[in-house]
Each structure stands twice: as structure tokens, then as C-alpha cells.
C-alpha positions in Angstrom: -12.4 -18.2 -19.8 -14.2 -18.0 -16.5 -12.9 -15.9 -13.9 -10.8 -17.4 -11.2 -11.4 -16.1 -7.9 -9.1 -18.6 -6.1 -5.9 -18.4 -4.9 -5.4 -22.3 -5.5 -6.1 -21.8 -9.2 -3.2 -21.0 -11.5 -2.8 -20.1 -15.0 -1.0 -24.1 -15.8 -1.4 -27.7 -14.9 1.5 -28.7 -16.6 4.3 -26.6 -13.7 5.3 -29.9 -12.6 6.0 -31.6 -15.9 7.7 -28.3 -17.1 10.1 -27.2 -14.2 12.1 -30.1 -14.7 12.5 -28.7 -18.3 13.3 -25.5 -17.0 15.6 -26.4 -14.5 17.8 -27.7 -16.9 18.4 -24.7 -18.7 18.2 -22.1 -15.3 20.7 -24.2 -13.3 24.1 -25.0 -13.8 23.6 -29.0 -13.8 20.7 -30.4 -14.9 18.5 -31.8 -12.0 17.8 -35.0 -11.3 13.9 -34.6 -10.6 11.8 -31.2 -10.3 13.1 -28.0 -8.7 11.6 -26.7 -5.3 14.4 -24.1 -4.4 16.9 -22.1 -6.5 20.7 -22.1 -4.9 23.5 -19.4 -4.6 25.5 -21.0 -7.0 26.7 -18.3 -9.1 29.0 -15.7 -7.9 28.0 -12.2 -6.7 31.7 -10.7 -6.9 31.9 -12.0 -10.7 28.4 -10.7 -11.6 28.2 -8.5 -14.6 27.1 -4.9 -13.5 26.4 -2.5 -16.7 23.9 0.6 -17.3 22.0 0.9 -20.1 19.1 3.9 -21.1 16.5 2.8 -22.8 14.3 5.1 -24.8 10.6 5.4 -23.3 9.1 7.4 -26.6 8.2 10.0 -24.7 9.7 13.5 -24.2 8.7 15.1 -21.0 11.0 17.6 -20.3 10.9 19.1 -24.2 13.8 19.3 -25.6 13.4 17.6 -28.5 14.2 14.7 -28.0 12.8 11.2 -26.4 13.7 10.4 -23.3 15.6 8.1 -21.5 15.8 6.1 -18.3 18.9 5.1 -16.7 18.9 1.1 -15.9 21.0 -0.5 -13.7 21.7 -4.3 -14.2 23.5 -7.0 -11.9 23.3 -10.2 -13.6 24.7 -13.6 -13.1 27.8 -13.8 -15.4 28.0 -17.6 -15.8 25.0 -18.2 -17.5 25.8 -15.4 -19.9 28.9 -16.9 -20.5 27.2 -20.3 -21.6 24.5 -18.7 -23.3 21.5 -19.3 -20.9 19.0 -16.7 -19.7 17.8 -15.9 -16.5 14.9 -14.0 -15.2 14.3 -10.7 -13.8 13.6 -9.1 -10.8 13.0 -5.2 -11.1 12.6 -2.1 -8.6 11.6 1.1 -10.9 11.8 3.8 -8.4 12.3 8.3 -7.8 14.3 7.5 -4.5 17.8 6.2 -5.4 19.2 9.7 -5.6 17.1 12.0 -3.4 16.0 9.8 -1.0 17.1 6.6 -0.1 15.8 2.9 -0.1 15.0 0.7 2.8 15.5 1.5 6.5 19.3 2.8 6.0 18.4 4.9 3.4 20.4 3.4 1.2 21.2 5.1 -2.1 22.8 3.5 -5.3 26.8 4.5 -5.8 28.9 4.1 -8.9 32.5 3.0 -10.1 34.9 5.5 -12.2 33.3 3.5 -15.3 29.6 4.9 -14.4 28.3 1.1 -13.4 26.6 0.3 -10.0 28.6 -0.8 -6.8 25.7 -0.4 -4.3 22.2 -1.5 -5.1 20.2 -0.7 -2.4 18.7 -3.0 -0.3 19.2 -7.4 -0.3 17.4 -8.2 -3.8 20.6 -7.9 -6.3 22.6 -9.4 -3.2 19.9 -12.5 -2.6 18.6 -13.2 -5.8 21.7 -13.0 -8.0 23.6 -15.9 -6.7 20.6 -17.7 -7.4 20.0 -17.0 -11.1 17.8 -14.0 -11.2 19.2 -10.3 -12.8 18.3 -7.3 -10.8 17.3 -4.1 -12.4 16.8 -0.7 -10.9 15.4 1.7 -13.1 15.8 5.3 -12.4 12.1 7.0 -13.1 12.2 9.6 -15.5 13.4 12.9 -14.2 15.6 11.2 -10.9 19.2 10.5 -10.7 20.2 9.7 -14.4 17.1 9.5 -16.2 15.7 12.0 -19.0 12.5 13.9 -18.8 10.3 14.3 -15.8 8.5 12.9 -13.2 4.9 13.5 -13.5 4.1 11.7 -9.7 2.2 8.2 -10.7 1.5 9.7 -14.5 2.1 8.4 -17.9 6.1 9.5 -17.6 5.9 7.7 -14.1 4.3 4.6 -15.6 6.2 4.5 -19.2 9.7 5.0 -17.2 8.7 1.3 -15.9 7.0 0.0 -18.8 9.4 1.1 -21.6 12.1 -1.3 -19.9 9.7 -3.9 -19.2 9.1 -4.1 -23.6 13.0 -3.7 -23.5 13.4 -7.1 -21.6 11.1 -8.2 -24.2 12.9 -6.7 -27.1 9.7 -4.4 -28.2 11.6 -1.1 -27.1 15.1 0.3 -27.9 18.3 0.8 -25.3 21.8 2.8 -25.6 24.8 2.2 -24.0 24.9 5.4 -23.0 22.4 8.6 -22.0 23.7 10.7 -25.3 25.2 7.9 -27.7 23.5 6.0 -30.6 25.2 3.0 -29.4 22.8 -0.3 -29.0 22.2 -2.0 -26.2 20.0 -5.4 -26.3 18.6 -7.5 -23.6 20.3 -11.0 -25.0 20.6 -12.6 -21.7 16.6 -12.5 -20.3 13.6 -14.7 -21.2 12.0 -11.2 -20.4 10.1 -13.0 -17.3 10.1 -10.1 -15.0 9.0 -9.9 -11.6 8.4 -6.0 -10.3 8.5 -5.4 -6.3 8.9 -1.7 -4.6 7.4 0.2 -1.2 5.3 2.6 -1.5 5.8 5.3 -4.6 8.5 2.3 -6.0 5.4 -0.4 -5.6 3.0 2.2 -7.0 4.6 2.0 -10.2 4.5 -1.5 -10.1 0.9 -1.5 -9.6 0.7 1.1 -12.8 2.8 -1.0 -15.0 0.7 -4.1 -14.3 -2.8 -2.0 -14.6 -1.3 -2.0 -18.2 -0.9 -5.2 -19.3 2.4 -5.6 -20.6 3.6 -8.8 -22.0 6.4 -10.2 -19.7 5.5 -9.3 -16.5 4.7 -12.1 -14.8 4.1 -10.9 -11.3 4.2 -7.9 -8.8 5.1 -7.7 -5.3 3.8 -4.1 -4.3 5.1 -3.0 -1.0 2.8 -0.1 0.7 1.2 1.2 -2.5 -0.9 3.4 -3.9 -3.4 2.6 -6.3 -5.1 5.6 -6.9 -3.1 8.8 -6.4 -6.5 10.6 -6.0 -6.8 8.4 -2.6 -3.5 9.4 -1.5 -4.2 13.0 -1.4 -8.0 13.4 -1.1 -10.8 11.0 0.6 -14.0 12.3 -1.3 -13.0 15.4 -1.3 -11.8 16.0 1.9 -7.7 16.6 2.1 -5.8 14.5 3.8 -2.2 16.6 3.1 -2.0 20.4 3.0 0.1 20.5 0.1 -0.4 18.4 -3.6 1.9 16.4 -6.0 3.7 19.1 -7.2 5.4 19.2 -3.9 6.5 15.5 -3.9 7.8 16.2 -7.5 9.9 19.0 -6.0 11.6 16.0 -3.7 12.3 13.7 -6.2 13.8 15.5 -9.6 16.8 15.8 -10.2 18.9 19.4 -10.8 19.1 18.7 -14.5 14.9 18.0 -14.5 14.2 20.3 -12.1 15.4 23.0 -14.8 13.7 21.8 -18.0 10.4 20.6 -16.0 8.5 23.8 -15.3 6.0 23.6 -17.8 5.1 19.8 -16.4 4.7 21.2 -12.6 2.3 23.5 -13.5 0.8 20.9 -15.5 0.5 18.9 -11.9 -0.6 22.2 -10.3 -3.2 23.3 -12.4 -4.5 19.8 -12.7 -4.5 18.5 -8.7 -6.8 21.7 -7.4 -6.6 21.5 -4.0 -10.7 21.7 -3.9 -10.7 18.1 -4.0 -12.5 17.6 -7.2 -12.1 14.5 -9.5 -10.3 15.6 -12.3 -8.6 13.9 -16.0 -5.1 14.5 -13.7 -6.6 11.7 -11.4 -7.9 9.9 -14.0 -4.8 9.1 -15.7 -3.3 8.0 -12.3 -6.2 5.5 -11.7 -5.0 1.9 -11.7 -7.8 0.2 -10.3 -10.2 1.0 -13.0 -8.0 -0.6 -15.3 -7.3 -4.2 -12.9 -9.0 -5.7 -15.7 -5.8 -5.5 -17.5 -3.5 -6.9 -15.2 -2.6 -10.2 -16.3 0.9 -10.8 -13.5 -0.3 -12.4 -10.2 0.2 -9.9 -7.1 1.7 -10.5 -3.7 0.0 -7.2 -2.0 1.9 -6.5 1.2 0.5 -3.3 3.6 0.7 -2.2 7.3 -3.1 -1.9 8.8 -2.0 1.0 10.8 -0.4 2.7 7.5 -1.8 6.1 7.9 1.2 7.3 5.0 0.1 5.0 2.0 -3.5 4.5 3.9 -5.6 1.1 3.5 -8.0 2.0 1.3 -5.3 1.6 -1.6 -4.7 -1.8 -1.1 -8.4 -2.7 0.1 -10.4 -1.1 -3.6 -7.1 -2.8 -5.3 -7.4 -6.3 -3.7 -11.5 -6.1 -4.2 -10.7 -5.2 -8.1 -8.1 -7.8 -8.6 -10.2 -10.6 -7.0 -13.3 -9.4 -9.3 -10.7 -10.2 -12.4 -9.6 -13.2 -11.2 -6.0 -12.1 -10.8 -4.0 -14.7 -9.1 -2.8 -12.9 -5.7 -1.1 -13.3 -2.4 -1.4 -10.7 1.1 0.3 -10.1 4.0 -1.6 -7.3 6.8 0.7 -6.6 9.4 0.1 -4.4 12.2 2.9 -1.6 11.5 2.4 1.3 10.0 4.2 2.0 6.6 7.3 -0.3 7.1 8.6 -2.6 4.8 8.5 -6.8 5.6 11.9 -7.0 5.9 12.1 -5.0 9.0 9.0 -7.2 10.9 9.5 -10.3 9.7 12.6 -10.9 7.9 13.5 -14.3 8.2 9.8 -15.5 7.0 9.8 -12.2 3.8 13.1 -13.3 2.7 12.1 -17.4 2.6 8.4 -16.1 1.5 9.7 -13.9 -1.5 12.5 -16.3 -2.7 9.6 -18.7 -3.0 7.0 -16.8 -4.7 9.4 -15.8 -7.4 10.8 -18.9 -8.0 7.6 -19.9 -8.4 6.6 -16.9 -10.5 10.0 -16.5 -12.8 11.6 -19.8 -12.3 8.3 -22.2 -13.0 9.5 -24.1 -9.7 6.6 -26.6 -8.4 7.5 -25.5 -5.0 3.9 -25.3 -3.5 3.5 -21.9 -2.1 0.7 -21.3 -4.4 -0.9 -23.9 -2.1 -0.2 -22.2 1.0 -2.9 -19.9 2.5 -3.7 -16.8 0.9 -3.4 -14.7 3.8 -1.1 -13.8 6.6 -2.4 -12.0 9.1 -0.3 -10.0 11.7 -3.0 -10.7 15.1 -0.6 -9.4 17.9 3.0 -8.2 17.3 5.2 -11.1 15.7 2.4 -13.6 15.8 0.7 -14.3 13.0 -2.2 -16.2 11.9 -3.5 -17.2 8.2 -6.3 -17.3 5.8 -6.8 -19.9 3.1 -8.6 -17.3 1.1 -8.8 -13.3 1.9 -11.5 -12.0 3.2 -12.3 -15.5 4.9 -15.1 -17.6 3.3 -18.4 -16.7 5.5 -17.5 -13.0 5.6 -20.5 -10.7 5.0 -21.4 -7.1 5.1 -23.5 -6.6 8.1 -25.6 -3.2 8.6 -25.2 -1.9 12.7 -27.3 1.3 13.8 -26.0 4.0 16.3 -28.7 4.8 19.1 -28.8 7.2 21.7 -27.4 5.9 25.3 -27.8 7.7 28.4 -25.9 10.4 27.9 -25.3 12.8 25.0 -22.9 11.6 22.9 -22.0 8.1 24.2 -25.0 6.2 22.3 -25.0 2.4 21.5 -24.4 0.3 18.6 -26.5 -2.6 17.4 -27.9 -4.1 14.8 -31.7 -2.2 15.8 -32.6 1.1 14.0 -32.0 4.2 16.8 -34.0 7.2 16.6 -33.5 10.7 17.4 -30.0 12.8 16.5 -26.5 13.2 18.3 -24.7 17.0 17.8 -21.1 17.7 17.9 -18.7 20.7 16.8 -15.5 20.4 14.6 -13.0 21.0 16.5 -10.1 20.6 14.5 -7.3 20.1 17.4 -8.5 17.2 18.4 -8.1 14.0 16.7 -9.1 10.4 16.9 -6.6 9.7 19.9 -8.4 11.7 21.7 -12.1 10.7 20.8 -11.4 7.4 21.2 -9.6 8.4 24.8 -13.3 10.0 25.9 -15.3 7.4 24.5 -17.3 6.9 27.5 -17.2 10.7 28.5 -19.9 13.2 27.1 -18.0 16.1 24.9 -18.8 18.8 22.2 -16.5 17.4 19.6 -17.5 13.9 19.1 -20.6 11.6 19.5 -19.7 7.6 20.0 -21.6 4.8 19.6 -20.4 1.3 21.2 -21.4 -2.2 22.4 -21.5 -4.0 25.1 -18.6 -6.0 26.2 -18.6 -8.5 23.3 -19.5 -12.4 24.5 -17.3 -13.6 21.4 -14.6 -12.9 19.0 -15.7 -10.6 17.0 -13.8 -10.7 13.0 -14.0 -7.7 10.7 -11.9 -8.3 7.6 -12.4 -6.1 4.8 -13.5 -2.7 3.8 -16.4 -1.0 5.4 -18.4 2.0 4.9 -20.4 3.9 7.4 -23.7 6.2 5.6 -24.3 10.0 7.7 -27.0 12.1 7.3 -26.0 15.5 9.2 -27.2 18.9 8.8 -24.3 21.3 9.1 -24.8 24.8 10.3 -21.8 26.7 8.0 -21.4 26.0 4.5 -18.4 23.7 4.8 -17.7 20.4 7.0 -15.8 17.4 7.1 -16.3 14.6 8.7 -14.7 11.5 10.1 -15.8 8.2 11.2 -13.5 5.6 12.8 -14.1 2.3 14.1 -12.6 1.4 17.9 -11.8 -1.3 19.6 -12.2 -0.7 23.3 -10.0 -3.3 25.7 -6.3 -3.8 27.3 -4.4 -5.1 24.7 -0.4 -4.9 23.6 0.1 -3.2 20.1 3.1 -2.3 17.6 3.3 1.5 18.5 2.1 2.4 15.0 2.2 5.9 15.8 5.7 5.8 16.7 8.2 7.7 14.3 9.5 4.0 13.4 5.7 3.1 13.2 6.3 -0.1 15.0 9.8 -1.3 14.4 13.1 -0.7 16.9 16.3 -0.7 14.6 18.9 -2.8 16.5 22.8 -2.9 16.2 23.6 -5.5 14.6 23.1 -6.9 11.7 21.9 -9.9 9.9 22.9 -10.9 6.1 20.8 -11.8 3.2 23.4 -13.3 0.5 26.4 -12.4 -1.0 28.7 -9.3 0.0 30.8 -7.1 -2.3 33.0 -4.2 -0.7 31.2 -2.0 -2.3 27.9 -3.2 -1.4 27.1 -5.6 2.1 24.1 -8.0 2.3 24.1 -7.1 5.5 21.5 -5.2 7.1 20.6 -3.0 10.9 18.7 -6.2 12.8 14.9 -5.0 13.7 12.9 -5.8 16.3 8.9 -5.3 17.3 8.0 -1.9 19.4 5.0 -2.1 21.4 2.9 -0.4 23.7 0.1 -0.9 26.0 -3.5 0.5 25.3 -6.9 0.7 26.5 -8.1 1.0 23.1 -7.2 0.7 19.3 -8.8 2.5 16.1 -8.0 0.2 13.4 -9.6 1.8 10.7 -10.9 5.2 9.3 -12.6 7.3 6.6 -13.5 11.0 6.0 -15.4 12.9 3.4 -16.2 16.4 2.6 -19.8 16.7 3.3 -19.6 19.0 0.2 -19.3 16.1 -1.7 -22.8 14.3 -0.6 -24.3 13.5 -4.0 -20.9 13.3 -6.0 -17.6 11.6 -5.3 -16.1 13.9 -8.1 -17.1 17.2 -7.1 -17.6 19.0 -3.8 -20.6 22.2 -3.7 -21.4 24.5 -1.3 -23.7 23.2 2.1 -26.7 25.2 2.7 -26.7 25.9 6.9 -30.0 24.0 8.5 -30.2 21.4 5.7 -29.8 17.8 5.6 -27.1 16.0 3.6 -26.7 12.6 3.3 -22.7 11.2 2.6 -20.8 7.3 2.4 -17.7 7.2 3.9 -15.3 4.8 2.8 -13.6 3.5 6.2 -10.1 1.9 4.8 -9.4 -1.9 4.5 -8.6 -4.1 7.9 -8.6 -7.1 9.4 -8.9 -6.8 12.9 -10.2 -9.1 15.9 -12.6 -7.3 18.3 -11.7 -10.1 21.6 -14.5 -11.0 23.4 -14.4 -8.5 26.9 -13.9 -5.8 24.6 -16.3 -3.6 23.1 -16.8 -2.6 19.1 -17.0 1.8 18.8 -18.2 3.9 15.7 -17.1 7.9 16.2 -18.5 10.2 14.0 -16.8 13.9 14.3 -15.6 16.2 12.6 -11.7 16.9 11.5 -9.2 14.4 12.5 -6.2 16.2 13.4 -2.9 15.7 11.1 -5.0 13.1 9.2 -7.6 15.5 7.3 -7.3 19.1 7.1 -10.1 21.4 8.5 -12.9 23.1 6.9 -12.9 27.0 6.0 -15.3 27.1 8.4 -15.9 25.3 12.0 -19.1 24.0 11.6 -21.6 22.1 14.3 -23.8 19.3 13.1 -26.5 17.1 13.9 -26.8 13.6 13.3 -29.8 11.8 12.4 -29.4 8.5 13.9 -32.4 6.8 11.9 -30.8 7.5 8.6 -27.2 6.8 9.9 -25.5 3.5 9.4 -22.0 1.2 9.5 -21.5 -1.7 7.0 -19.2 -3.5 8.3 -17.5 -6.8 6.8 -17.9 -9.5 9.8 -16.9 -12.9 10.0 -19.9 -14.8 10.2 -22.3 -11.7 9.4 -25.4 -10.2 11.4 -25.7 -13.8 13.4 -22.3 -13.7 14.4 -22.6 -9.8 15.7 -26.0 -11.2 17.5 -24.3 -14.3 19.5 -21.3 -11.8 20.5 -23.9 -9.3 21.5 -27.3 -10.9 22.9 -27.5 -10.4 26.3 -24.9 -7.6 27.0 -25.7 -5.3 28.8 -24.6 -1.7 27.2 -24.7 -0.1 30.3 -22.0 2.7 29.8 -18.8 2.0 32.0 -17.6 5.2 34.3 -16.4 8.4 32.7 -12.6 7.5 32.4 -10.1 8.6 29.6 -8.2 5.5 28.4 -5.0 5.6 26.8 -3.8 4.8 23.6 -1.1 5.5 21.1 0.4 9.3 20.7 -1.8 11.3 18.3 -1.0 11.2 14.6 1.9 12.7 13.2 1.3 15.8 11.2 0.9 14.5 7.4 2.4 17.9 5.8 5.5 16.6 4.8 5.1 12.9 4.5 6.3 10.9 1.2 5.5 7.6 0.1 9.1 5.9 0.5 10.8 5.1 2.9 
């Protein structure tokens, strides 16, 4: 079958003439002419809530004996009762216990009989009125599950998975965590729609990179796609401590004392060295996108430096190459979900894509645009298909300028070499802040003030050849945009959000659990400039992405950063910066050594992913002047926040 790299494409022609069918059987009177929105009709108070474990075949913790996750259910109780079955909508996450869900923090809670009163967040509130169960699976070694969590590994993955077959009825379920008692999945077609942020959305993305039969689609939230990119960016750190320590957050008491042997399993086999290993291997999804047979709604903040971009840009760019059928919003937050930037839009945006997904409804969004785009804080603009048709990796050259350090950028080779020193307290923030100012620790290159709009959508990469003079160096390159402009303070502890007082609902309410939710609202600040996207390497790591090796002082190296996935509009009256330096505070850690290097501007290079390619960089470009504006700092958003303790949840 030939690959389908549209949006526009889907896997039948026959939805229309088969969502009447369906609608007959998945609503409580049988419609008069085709679906295009699924109703609260059933009741939320009267829903059926029950736990079941189901056995994943594995047994982490060794004791013995397989183990089992702990799944939560809230399901319609009227079709039960008349023998129909509905859909699913799942959210396999570590953080019910420990941590908390959503911007509240939301945790599940029980009744005396052990079944759930409070699902977090609006899904089980929302979508069960309308005919859809909601699952919450508790991964193995969190809250009630068996075994333990091995952080994006085959336990992670086969906590998921397991209940996903069980839908199916390929895999076996008790009634409870000890009994022999049978539990079976009667009332699903074993249609199953998987959504989560961040670590929650990860497993989504690892339980679709497997291919198994009945889920239809994902909606992945912030995610990780390779945990090797969460911790490391060719070999240089971006965290000062490893997996084992986002274990340590997660397990539960009981896991926490069988689990010892698995941690050092995660220790021994995530070296902080930042070489490749079979640990990262295994916790690779995009190798295996060709697998993933469930369409993918891909949601991520461009200024998520938690989750960073480059997850969802090499996951988009494999899914597209497999013809995956997929969806994206960017929005300008950091790593924050929908729901509290756009709420009204995500809820009506969601219900739709799984009616469409689960349900079979005819309702059109898979003729919508591919692509929403957050431009300025709450406006948004789309994209038929994503990156736009015309897009085209365009090669621009630093050159010196007329002072040292503050060079230009164009699409003309530059000669001669730029030197800077690590200096690892200072960060991007503050390179970007002395763009135009001559310092040790950075060397910028920039255009003119742009003559047009200027488009970058994509993932770019930016080629350095640097002779270091100690045996160790990072390095950074970030791409600036240079103008007045109004921006969701990303950097922000919220990372772009205000939580409000009052609240808005989203369905039905029990007293146990409200579908009502803290009201959000954009936070913004005023800047000079904006870095909207980043990449770092370990120079070490110049002729292998898998394994760093000693520099040799006075010697030349040549390296590819991977800069991460954007879409960003350059406006014309501002100007387009490349930085090149050294350690970016609180976003990579520093060398063991504090290295100066020299960069050969003839054999350094960005690719950048522009709208329009080289000719539209040459009519925003020819005839500007790249005379260098006075010495000023600018100012911008605070510096990052140290990374140390950050986990991919909330």
C-alpha cells in the first residue's frame, strides 16, 4: 500500500456510509441520518466504577510471580445494561499516587469498596456521559500496581500494552491484585484511544511504537520519544542526575522495597558519560514508528525546555515518513497542558478527534488543517499540512562583522575563525542579551533587519568545526530572533499560564469528583528578543552520536547539532541570530574542563527549514544593511530554571 503522507487521507472511504450503522448501536436511539457529535446522554452519577488488575506476563519486582497493573474503569452503565459496547479512552500513567495530574495536582481517591471516586482531570467527567469508558492504569510499580517501573522500559511499556490486549481479550484480568477471580472486558469493542502529558503521553507513544491491535489513536501530550533525548543531546547532559532518580519519585513503598535489583539495572545501564547504550535502545520509539498503525494528535509547547522539542520534531518527521495519519498543535508555553491555554477550543478539538477516531463519526475534522499554530499568545494561525508545503532546508553561513564576536549571517561562505571561552554561568539569556556587544563567552552571527517575514518550521541543524584547547567541551547553538515583541513568559515557573479563581466545568459532577476546574489565563512579557530553539552536543562525540572520546587540545573537530523542532516567524524589522558558545546554564551541564575554542567560520554552517527556502531568505535579506546596531543589552525572559530536579508530569 503506498504510503500516505497526507493528513486528508484516511484509512476508509466508506466512514460516512458506516457511522450511521454505528450510531445505532453507540447511541441510545437510533439516528435519523449520520452522526457528527456524540451527546451527554448517559449519566455520570450512575456510571459503573470497578478496578480490575490485569496480568502483564512479566515479573519485575521477582517474586515469583507475574505482575499486575491496577485499572481503574468508569463506564457508562446504560449501555451495559442493554448490552451495547462503547469505546475507550485511556491515561496509563506513574503520577496518580506520587505526584498528581493536571494543574491541581489531582490524584485519584477511592471508596471503602477500593473503586475510584476521583479521576483526575475532565476526561472520565466529559467523555462518559457521551458514551466512551475511561481507564486509568496505574504503571507497574505506582500506586496499586505490581512490579516496577523501569522509566519508558519494557515494564513501562507492557503496563500499557498488557491492558490494551485486555480490551481486546488477548490478555488476562482479576478482580482483585491477589485473587484468581476473572475479570473480562465484555462491554468494549476494544477501540481504544490513549492520551497523557508528558511521562503519561510517553507511554502512549511506546505502546503505539508497538503495534497493538485496538488502538486506534494517540493523543500524546508533551512527550518523550526517545528517553535518550530527554537526558542527553549527543552526549552532552542536559540533567545532572539519570532515571534512576525519576524512578525514586514515582514507586511506590511496596516497589520501592522489592525493586533494587531493577535500579541498579537503570544505573549501571544510563552512564552518565553520555554514551548510547542497549538501556536507550530499548526506550527508543521512533526507530520503531514504522509499527505504529493509530493516527497521532501530537500536542507540544515550543518553549518546552522540560520534555524539549526535539522529541516531538524526530517523532513527527518518522511518523510522516510512515504515512501515519496525524494531527499537531505548537503552542508557545513551555510544558503545559492544552487545557490550561486553550481550553474551550482542546475540549471541542479532542471530543471531535475521538469521536472521529473511536466513534467512526463523519464529523470532518480530519478535513480541518493539520496544524495549529500558537503565533502570539492566544492567537493562533493554521497549516493545512505540517511543515507547510514549499518549506525547504536552506544552508546560511556565519561571517566575521566588525567586531569580534558579533559576525553576520547569510547565505555567502565567511572566512576566518571567531573564539570564545565556556563559561558555564552564563546561559542563553544572556548571550542573546549581548548579541550586539563583543564578549569572551559567545560569538553571534545575525542579519540585517529582515525586509520580510521570515518562516522557519521544522527541525534544523547547525554543522561546527572548533578546535578546543582542553580535552573536554560542549557546545551550544541557539537560534534568536532579535525585535520588540509580546511573548507567553515561558520561563516563568507556570511557563506561560496564570491560574485564575474560578473555575470553569467540563461535564458531569459527582461529590466525589467535580468537572470543574481553576480557570487559566495567558502570562506574558515584553522582550527585545526571543530564542526559539536550541541544540548542544559534546564535542567528544564529533564522529559518533553513540559514544563520546577524549579531544586532543589544538585540533580540529567537526560536530552536527541537532537544534530542536519550531515553528517560529522571524517579522520583518527584526533580525534572524545563530550563537555558538559553550555551556548553556541549567540547560546542559558543563565540561570537566573549561575549555576555549576557535571556530572556523568556512566549515561552519545552519540548516535551517524556511518557508520558501534560500529565495525567500534572499528577498527578506537583499539589500539590508548588516551594519551592527549600538552595543546595548536587550532584555528578554529570566534565565532558565535549573533542570536538576525537573520531571516529565505535571
Amino acid at each position: 500500500m503506498p504510503k500516505r503522507t497526507r493528513f486528508t487521507i484516511w484509512r476508509s472511504l466508506a466512514t460516512a456510509a458506516t457511522a450511521a450503522l454505528l450510531a445505532t448501536f453507540l447511541t441510545p436511539a437510533v439516528a435519523q441520518s449520520a452522526p457528527q457529535e456524540s451527546q451527554p446522554v448517559y449519566s455520570y452519577a450512575n456510571a459503573i466504577r470497578e478496578a480490575v488488575w490485569v496480568d502483564t506476563g512479566l515479573d519485575g519486582d521477582g517474586d515469583g510471580k507475574t505482575d499486575r497493573v491496577a485499572v481503574d474503569i468508569v463506564r457508562p452503565s446504560e449501555p451495559a445494561s442493554e448490552g451495547r459496547k462503547v469505546p475507550v479512552i485511556m491515561d496509563a500513567s506513574p503520577y496518580y499516587s506520587c505526584c498528581g495530574r493536571g494543574n491541581e495536582g489531582q490524584l485519584k481517591t477511592y471508596d471503602a469498596g477500593g473503586n475510584v471516586v476521583q479521576m483526575p482531570l475532565f476526561y472520565d467527567n466529559y467523555f462518559v456521559p457521551r458514551g466512551y469508558a475511561f481507564v486509568g492504569v496505574d504503571l507497574a510499580g505506582t500506586n496499586r500496581s505490581d512490579g516496577c517501573v523501569d522509566v519508558g522500559g519494557r515494564s513501562d511499556i507492557q503496563s500499557a500494552k498488557a491492558v490494551v490486549d485486555w480490551l481486546n481479550g488477548r490478555a488476562k484480568a482479576y478482580t482483585t491484585r491477589t485473587g484468581t477471580a476473572r475479570a473480562t472486558a465484555s462491554w468494549t469493542n476494544g477501540k481504544t484511544g490513549m492520551i497523557g502529558k508528558s511521562w503519561d503521553g510517553t507511554i502512549a507513544n511506546g505502546v503505539a511504537a508497538t503495534g497493538v491491535k485496538g488502538l486506534k489513536t494517540i493523543v500524546p501530550i508533551s512527550a518523550i520519544s526517545s528517553w535518550y533525548d530527554y537526558y542527553f543531546a549527543k552526549g552532552a547532559p542536559l540533567y545532572d542526575s539519570g532515571p534512576d532518580w525519576l524512578s525514586n519519585v514515582v514507586e511506590s513503598p511496596d516497589a520501592q522495597a522489592k525493586c533494587a535489583a531493577v535500579q541498579q539495572k537503570i544505573v549501571d545501564g544510563a552512564p552518565r558519560t553520555g554514551d548510547w547504550t542497549p538501556f536507550w535502545t530499548e526506550r527508543d520509539y521512533v526507530k520503531d514508528a514504522s509499527k505504529v498503525k493509530a493516527s497521532v494528535f501530537l500536542v507540544h509547547g515550543l518553549q518546552d525546555l522540560n520534555v524539549r522539542t526535539k522529541n516531538f520534531g524526530q517523532w513527527w518527521d518518522a511518523l510522516a515518513k510512515n504515512g501515519v495519519e496525524r494531527k499537531i498543535w505548537l503552542s508557545q508555553t513551555g510544558h503545559v497542558d492544552p487545557f490550561d491555554y486553550r481550553r474551550d477550543a482542546w475540549v471541542d478539538t479532542l471530543h471531535r478527534w475521538f469521536d472521529h477516531e473511536l466513534l467512526g463519526y463523519d464529523n470532518g475534522i480530519d478535513r480541518r488543517p493539520m496544524a495549529d499554530v500558537e503565533r502570539h499568545p492566544d492567537q493562533w494561525e493554521t497549516s493545512k499540512v505540517w511543515p507547510p508545503s514549499g518549506t525547504a532546508t536552506t544552508t546560511l553561513h556565519p561571517a566575521q562583522g566588525t567586531r569580534a564576536g558579533v559576525g553576520t549571517l547569510g547565505l555567502g561562505k565567511g572566512t576566518g575563525t571567531e573564539t570564545f571561552t565556556d563559561n558555564p554561568q552564563e546561559s542563553e539569556t544572556d548571550w542573546a542579551a549581548a548579541i550586539d556587544k563583543s564578549t569572551a563567552d559567545k560569538a553571534g552571527f545575525v542579519t540585517g533587519p529582515l525586509k520580510k517575514d521570515l518562516r522557519l518550521s521544522g527541525s534544523s541543524k547547525v554543522t561546527i568545526t572548533a578546535t578546543p584547547t582542553t580535552a573536554t567541551a560542549h557546545l551550544s547553538a541557539v537560534l534568536v530572533d532579535l525585535g520588540p515583541d509580546t511573548i507567553r513568559d515561558y520561563a516563568d515557573s507556570a511557563e506561560g499560564i496564570t491560574t485564575l479563581t474560578n473555575r470553569t466545568c467540563w461535564g458531569a459532577s459527582t461529590a466525589g469528583d467535580s468537572a470543574c476546574f481553576l480557570a487559566t489565563q495567558a502570562k506574558t512579557t515584553a522582550v527585545d528578543y526571543n530564542v526559539f530553539s536550541r541544540g548542544w552536543a559534546d564535542l567528544g562525540n564529533h564522529a559518533s552520536a553513540t559514544k563520546g572520546v577524549p579531544l586532543t587540545p589544538g585540533k580540529a573537530y567537526t560536530i552536527t547539532l541537532d537544534l530542536a523542532a519550531t515553528d517560529h516567524v522571524v517579522p520583518a524589522g527584526h533580525r534572524l541570530a545563530l550563537i555558538v558558545a559553550g555551556t548553556d546554564r541549567d540547560l546542559i551541564d558543563p565540561p570537566s574542563t573549561t575549555p576555549t575554542l576557535t571556530v572556523s567560520l568556512s566549515r561552519t554552517s545552519a540548516q535551517l527549514p524556511l518557508v520558501g527556502g534560500a529565495s525567500a531568505f534572499a528577498k527578506a535579506t537583499t539589500g539590508v544593511r548588516s551594519t551592527v546596531p549600538t552595543a546595548t543589552t536587550l532584555n528578554g525572559v529570566r534565565a532558565p530554571r535549573p533542570a536538576a530536579q525537573r520531571v516529565p508530569g505535571n
